[in-house]
VEXDREN-2710 file (C-alpha; in Angstrom, 1 decimal):
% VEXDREN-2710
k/r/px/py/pz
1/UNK/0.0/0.0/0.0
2/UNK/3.1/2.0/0.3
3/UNK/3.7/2.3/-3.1
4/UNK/0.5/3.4/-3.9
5/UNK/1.8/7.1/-3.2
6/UNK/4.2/6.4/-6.1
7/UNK/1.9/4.4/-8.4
8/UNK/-1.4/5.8/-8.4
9/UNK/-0.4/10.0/-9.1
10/UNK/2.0/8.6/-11.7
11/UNK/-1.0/6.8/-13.4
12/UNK/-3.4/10.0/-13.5
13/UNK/0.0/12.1/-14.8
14/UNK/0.5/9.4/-17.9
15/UNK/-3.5/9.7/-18.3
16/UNK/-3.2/13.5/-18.5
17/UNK/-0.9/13.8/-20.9
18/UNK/-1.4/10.9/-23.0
19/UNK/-4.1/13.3/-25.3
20/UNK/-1.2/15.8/-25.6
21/UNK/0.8/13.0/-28.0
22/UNK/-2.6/12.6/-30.0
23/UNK/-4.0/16.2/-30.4
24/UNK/-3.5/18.4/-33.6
25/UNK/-2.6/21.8/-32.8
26/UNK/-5.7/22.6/-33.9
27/UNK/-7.9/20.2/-31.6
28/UNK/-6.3/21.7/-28.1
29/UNK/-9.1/23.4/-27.4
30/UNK/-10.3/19.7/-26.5
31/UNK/-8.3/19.4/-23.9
32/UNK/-9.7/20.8/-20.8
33/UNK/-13.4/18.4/-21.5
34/UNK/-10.5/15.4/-22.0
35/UNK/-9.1/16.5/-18.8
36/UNK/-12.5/16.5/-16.8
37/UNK/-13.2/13.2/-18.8
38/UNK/-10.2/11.3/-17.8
39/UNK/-10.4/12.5/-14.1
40/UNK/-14.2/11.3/-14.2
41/UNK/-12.9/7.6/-15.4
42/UNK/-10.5/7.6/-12.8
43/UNK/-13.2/8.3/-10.1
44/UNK/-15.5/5.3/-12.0
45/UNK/-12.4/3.1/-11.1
46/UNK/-12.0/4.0/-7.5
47/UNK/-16.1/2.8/-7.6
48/UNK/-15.2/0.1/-9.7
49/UNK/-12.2/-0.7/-6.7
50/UNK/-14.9/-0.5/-4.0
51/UNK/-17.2/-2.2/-5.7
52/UNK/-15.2/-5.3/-6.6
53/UNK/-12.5/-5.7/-3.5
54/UNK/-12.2/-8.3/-1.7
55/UNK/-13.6/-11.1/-3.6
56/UNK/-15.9/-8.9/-5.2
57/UNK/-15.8/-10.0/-9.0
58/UNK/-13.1/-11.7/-11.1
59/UNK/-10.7/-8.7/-11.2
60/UNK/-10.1/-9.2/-7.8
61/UNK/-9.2/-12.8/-8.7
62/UNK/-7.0/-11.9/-11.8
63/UNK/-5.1/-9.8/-9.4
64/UNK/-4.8/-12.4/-6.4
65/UNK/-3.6/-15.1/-8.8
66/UNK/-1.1/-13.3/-10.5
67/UNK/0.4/-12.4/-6.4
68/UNK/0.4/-15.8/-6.3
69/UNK/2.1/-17.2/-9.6
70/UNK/5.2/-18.3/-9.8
71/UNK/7.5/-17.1/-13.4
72/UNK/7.0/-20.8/-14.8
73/UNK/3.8/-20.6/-14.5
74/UNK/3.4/-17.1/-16.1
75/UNK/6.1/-18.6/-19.4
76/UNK/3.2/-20.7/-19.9
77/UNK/0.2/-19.0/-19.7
78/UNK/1.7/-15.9/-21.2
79/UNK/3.0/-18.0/-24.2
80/UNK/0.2/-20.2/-25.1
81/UNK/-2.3/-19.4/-22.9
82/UNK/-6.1/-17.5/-23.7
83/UNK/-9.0/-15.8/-21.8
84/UNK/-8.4/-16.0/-18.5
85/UNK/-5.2/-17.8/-18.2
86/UNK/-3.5/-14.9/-20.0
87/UNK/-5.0/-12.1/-18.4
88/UNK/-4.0/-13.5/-15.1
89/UNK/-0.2/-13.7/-17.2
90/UNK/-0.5/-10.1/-17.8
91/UNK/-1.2/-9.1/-14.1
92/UNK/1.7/-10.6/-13.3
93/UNK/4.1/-8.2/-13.8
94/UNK/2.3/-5.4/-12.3
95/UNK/1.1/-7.1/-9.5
96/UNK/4.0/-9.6/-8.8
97/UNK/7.2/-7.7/-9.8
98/UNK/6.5/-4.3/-9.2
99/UNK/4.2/-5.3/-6.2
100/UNK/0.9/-3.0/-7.2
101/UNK/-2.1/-3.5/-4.1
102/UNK/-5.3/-3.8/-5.7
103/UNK/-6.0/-0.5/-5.5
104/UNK/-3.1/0.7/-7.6
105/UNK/-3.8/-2.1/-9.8
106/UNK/-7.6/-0.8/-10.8
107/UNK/-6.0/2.5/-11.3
108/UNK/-3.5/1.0/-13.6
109/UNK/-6.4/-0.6/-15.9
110/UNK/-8.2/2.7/-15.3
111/UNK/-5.7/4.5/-17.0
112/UNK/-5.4/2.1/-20.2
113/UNK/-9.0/2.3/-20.3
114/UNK/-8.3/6.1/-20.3
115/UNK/-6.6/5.4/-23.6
116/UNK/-9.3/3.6/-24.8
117/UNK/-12.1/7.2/-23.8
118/UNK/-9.3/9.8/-25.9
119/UNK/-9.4/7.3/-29.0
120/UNK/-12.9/7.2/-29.6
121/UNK/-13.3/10.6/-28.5
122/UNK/-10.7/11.7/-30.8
123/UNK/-12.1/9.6/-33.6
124/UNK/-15.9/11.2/-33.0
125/UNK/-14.2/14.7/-32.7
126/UNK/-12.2/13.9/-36.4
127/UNK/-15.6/11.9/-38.4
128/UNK/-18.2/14.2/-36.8
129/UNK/-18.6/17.7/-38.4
130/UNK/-21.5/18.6/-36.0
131/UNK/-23.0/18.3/-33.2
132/UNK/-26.7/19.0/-31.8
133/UNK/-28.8/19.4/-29.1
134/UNK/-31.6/17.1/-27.8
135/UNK/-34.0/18.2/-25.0
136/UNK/-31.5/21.3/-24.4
137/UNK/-28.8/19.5/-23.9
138/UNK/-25.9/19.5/-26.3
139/UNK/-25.2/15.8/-27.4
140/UNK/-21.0/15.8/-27.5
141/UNK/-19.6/15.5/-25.4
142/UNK/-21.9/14.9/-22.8
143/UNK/-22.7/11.4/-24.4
144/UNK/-19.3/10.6/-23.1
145/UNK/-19.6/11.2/-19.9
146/UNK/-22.0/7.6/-19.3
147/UNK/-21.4/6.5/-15.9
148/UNK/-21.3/2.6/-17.2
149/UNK/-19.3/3.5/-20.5
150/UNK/-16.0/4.4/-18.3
151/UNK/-17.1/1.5/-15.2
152/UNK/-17.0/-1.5/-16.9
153/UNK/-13.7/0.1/-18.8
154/UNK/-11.7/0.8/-15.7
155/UNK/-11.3/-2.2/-14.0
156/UNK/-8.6/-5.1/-13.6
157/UNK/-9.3/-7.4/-16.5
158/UNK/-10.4/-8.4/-19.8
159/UNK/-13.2/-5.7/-20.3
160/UNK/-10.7/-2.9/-19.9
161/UNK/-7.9/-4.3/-21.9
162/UNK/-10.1/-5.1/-24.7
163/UNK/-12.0/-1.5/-25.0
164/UNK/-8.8/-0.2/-25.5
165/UNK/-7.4/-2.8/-28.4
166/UNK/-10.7/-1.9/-30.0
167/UNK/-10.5/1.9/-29.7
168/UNK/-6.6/1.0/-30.8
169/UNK/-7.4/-0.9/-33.6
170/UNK/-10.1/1.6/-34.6
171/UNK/-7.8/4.2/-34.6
172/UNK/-5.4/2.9/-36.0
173/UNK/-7.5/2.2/-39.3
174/UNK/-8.2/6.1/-39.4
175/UNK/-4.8/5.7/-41.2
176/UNK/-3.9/2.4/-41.2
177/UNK/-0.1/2.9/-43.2
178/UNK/1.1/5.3/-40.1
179/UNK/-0.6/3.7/-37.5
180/UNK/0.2/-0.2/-38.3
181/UNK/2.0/-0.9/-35.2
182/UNK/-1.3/-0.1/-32.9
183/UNK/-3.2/-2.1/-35.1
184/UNK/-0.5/-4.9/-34.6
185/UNK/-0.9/-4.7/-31.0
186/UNK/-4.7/-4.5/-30.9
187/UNK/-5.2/-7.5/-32.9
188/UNK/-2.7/-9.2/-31.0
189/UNK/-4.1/-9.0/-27.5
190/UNK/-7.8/-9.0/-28.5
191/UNK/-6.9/-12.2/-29.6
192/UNK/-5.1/-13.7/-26.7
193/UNK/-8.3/-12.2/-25.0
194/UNK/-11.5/-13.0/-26.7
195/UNK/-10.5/-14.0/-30.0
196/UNK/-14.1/-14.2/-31.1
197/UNK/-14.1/-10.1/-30.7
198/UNK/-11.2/-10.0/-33.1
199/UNK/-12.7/-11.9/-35.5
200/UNK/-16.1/-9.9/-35.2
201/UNK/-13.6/-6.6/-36.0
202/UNK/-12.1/-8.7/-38.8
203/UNK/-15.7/-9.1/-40.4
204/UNK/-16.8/-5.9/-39.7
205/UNK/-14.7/-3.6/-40.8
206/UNK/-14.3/-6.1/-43.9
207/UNK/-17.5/-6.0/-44.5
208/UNK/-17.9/-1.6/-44.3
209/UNK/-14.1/-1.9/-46.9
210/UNK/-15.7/-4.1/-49.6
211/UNK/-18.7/-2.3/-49.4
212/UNK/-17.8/1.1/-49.1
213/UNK/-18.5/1.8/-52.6
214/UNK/-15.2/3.7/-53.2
215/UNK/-13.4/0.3/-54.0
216/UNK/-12.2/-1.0/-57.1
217/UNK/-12.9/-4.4/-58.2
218/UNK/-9.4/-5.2/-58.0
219/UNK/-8.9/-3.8/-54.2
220/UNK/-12.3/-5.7/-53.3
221/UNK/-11.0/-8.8/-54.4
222/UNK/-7.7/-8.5/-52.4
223/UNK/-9.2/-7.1/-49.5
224/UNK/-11.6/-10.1/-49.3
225/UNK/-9.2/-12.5/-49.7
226/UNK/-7.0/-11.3/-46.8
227/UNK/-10.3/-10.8/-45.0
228/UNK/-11.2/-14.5/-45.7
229/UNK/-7.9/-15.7/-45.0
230/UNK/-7.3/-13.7/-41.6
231/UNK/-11.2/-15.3/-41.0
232/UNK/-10.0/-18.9/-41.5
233/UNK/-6.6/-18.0/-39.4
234/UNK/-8.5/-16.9/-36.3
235/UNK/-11.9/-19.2/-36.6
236/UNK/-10.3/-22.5/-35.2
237/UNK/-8.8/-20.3/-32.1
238/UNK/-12.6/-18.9/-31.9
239/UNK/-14.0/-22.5/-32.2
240/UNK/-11.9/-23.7/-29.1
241/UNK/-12.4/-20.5/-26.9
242/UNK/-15.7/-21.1/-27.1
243/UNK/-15.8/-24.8/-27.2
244/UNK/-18.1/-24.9/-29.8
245/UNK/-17.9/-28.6/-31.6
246/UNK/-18.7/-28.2/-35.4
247/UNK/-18.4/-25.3/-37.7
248/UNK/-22.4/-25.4/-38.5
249/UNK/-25.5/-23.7/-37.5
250/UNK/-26.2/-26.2/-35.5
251/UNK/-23.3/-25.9/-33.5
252/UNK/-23.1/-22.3/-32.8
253/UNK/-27.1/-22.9/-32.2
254/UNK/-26.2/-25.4/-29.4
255/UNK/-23.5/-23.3/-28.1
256/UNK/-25.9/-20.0/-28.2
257/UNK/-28.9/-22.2/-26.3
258/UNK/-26.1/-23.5/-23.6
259/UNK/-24.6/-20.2/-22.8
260/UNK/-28.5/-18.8/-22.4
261/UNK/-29.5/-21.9/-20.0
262/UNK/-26.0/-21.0/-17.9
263/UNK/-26.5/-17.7/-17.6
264/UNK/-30.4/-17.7/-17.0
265/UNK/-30.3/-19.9/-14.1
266/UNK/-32.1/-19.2/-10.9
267/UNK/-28.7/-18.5/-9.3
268/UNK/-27.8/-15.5/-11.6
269/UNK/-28.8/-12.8/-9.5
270/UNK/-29.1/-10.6/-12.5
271/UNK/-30.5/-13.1/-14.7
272/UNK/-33.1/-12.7/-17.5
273/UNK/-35.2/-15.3/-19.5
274/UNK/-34.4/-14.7/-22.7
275/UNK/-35.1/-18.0/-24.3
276/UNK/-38.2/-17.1/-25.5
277/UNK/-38.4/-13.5/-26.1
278/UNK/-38.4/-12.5/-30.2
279/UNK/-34.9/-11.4/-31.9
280/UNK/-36.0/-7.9/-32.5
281/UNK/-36.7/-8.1/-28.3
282/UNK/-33.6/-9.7/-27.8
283/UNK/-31.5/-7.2/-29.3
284/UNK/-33.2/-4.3/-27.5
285/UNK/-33.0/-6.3/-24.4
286/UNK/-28.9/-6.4/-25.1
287/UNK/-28.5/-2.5/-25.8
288/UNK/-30.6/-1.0/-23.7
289/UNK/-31.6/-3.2/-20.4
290/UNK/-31.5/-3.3/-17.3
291/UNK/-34.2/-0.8/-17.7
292/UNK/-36.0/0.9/-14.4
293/UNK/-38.5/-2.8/-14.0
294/UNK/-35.0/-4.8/-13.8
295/UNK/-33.9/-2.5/-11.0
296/UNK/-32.9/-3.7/-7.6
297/UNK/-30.0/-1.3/-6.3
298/UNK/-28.8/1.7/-6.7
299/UNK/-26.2/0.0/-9.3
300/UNK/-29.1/-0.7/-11.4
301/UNK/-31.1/3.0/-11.2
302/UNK/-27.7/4.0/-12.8
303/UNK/-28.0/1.8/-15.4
304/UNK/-31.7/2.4/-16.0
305/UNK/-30.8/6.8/-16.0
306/UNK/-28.3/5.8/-18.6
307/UNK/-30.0/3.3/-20.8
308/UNK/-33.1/5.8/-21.2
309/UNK/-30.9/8.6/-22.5
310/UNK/-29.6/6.2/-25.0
311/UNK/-33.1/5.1/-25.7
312/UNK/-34.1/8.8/-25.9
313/UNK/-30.8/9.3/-28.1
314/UNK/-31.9/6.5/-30.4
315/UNK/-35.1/6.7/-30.8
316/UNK/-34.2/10.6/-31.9
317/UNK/-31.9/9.3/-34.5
318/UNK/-34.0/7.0/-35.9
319/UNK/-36.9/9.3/-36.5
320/UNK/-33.6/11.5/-39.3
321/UNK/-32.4/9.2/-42.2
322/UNK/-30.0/6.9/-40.5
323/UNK/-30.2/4.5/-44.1
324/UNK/-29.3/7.7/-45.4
325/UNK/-26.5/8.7/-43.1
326/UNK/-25.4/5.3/-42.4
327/UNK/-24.8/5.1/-46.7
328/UNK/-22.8/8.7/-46.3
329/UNK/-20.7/7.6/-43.2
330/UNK/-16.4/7.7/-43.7
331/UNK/-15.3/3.8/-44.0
332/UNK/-14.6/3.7/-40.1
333/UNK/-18.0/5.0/-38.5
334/UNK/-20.2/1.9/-41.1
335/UNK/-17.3/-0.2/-39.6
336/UNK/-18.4/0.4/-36.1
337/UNK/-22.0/-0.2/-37.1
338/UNK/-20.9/-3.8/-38.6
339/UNK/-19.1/-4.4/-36.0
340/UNK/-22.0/-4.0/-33.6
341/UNK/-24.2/-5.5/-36.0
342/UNK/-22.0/-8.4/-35.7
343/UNK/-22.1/-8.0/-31.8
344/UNK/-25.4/-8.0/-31.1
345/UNK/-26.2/-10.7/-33.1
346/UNK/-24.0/-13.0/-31.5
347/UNK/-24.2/-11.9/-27.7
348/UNK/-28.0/-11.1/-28.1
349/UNK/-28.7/-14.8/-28.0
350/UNK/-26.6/-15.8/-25.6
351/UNK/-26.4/-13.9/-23.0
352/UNK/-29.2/-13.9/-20.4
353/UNK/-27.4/-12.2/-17.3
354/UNK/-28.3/-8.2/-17.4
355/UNK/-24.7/-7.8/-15.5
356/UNK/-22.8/-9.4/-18.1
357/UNK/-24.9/-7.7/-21.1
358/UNK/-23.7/-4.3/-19.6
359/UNK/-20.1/-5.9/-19.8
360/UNK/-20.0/-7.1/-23.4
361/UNK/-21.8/-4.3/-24.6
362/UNK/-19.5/-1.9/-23.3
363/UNK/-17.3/-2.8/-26.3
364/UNK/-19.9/-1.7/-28.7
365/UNK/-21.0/1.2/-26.6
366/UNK/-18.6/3.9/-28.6
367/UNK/-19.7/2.4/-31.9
368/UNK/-23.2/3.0/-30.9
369/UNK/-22.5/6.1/-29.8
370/UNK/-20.7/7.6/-32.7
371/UNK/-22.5/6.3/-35.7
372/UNK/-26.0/8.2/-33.6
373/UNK/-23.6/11.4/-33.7
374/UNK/-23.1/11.3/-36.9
375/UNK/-26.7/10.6/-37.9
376/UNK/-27.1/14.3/-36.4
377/UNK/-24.3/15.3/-37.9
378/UNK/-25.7/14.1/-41.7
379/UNK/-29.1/15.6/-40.6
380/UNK/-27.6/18.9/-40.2
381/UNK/-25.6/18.4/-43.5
382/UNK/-28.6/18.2/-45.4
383/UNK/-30.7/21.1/-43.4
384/UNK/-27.7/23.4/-44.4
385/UNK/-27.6/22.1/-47.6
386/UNK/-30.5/23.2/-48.3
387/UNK/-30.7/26.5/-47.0
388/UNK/-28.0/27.3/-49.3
389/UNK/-29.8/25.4/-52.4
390/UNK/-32.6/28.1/-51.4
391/UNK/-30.3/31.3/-50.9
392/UNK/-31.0/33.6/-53.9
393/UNK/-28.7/33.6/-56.5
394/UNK/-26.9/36.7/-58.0
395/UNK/-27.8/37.8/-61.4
396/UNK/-24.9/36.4/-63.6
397/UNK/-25.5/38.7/-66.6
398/UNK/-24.5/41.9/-64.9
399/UNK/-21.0/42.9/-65.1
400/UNK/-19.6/41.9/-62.0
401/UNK/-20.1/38.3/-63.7
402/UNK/-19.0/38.9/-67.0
END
């Protein structure tokens, strides 16, 4: 606990500064909302700390473990192992070697997490030419400030460490020839993670490059092929993660119905019957629950306050053009939508535990978010569009023209 005078103001500093390596000069006026925003994470992962010490979730056990590993053991699981086994490898340094408390720990993740808020904020900022305001309140960046957006992302584990490979890897796609290292690395750990998330990246932002419409035949082609071939790479490592038998229908069917009975057992405290709920209900029930009749502590009116501004948010945007907008959108923002689309589709059906639906949709969240921001954004395109389409004209034949 000692060193958590040296560790934890050390944390916040790197946090601070880490938007002064990323900002144009131009985009410095950002910086004081960054400032407040990474301060407010921080204070989500002293919550999160509270919440979750002493046996309180599995980031307390990631962090016990790795106390209690031994450097053979971390060789292993660091070199072959996945999921769990290697997040516990990655703790092990910071909470082994350099002999982090828990407390220091959680403010370790919150600052990678950190990382994770200034890319997607910095991506929304560089694809989104305007904002709005709905109900008198001005949409960014208030949006970003979501209590459950920075919780889930500040806390020792795989939830953290993966919302920031994905706002990496995002990023890093915003110009993919400079920035091929952080895509390196993003892919890399998401797949010693969850490699099922990397492959959902894979195929979505796939998917928004062949499509795009600005793509030769030629560029398509290759693109799909290394798409495909990337696909087939990571699908066996996918297969096993999730110990799912046979490349079928059938077997991701049996895998989706077995995760759903798990997880929608009487002992989930948080648990939810989805089994016989619609699609269309399923996938609201995965973006926007618990709602305020799933709430049973003060953890879950937070949740509820949150999910009905999104609600309100969405429901906003879908009353614009968002076909329209979603057509118009740069390469990255339709590859956020794919991605979710990809999400949802998968997690949707198998997750019946409101608790973990607020965990894996956390890494969706920012796609969500941006891709309704830039609805707005296309909605006042057109509306200015227009008023200049209807400003009168000047003669051309007077001599000013000639």
């Amino acid at each position: 606990m000692i060193l958590d005078i040296l560790y934890i103001p050390l944390f916040i500093f790197l946090a601070l500064q880490f938007p002064k390596l990323l900002l144009f000069d131009s985009e410095h006026i950002y910086y004081p909302i960054l400032t407040k925003l990474i301060l407010f994470h921080f204070v989500l992962g002293i919550a999160y700390f509270f919440i979750t010490n002493n046996y309180g979730g599995d980031a307390y056990g990631h962090w016990l473990l790795a106390t209690r590993m031994d450097y053979a053991q971390f060789l292993s699981d660091i070199s072959s192992g996945e999921g769990t086994a290697f997040m516990r490898a990655l703790n092990f340094i910071p909470a082994n070697l350099l002999k982090m408390s828990y407390l220091s720990n959680t403010m370790f993740y919150s600052m990678l997490g950190s990382f994770g808020i200034i890319y997607f904020f910095l991506i929304a900022v560089r694809l989104v030419p305007y904002n709005t305001v709905i109900n008198g309140y001005i949409l960014f960046p208030s949006i970003f400030f979501l209590p459950n957006l920075h919780f889930w992302s500040a806390g020792v584990g795989k939830d953290t460490t993966l919302f920031l490979c994905i706002g990496m890897f995002v990023y890093g796609l915003m110009k993919p020839f400079q920035r091929m290292p952080l895509i390196a690395i993003s892919m890399f750990l998401s797949m010693a993670i969850r490699p099922h998330v990397t492959l959902f990246l894979v195929v979505g932002f796939g998917l928004a490059y062949v499509l795009g419409g600005k793509v030769s035949p030629f560029q398509r082609f290759l693109f799909s092929a290394v798409m495909i071939g990337v696909g087939i790479a990571i699908l066996p490592s996918v297969m096993q993660f999730a110990k799912i038998e046979e490349v079928s229908v059938e077997g991701f069917d049996k895998f989706a119905t077995a995760k759903a009975d798990a997880l929608s057992g009487a002992t989930a405290g948080s648990s939810v019957d989805i089994s016989s709920y619609p699609f269309p209900l399923k996938v609201l029930t995965f973006w926007f629950r618990p709602f305020f009749f799933d709430v049973r502590n003060i953890n879950g009116l937070i949740a509820s306050l949150e999910n009905l501004v999104l609600v309100i948010v969405f429901v906003k945007a879908m009353r614009t053009n968002p076909i329209g907008a979603f057509k118009a959108a740069p390469f990255v923002i339709k590859g956020l939508v794919f991605f979710l689309i990809v999400g949802t589709l998968a997690f949707s059906q198998s997750l019946g535990n409101v608790g973990i639906m607020i965990r894996m949709r956390n890494m969706f969240l920012p796609g969500l978010i941006i891709y309704l921001m830039w609805v707005f954004s296309y909605r006042q395109f057109q509306i200015r569009s227009q008023k200049k389409q209807l400003k009168p004209q000047p003669d051309k034949s007077t001599d000013a023209y000639r």
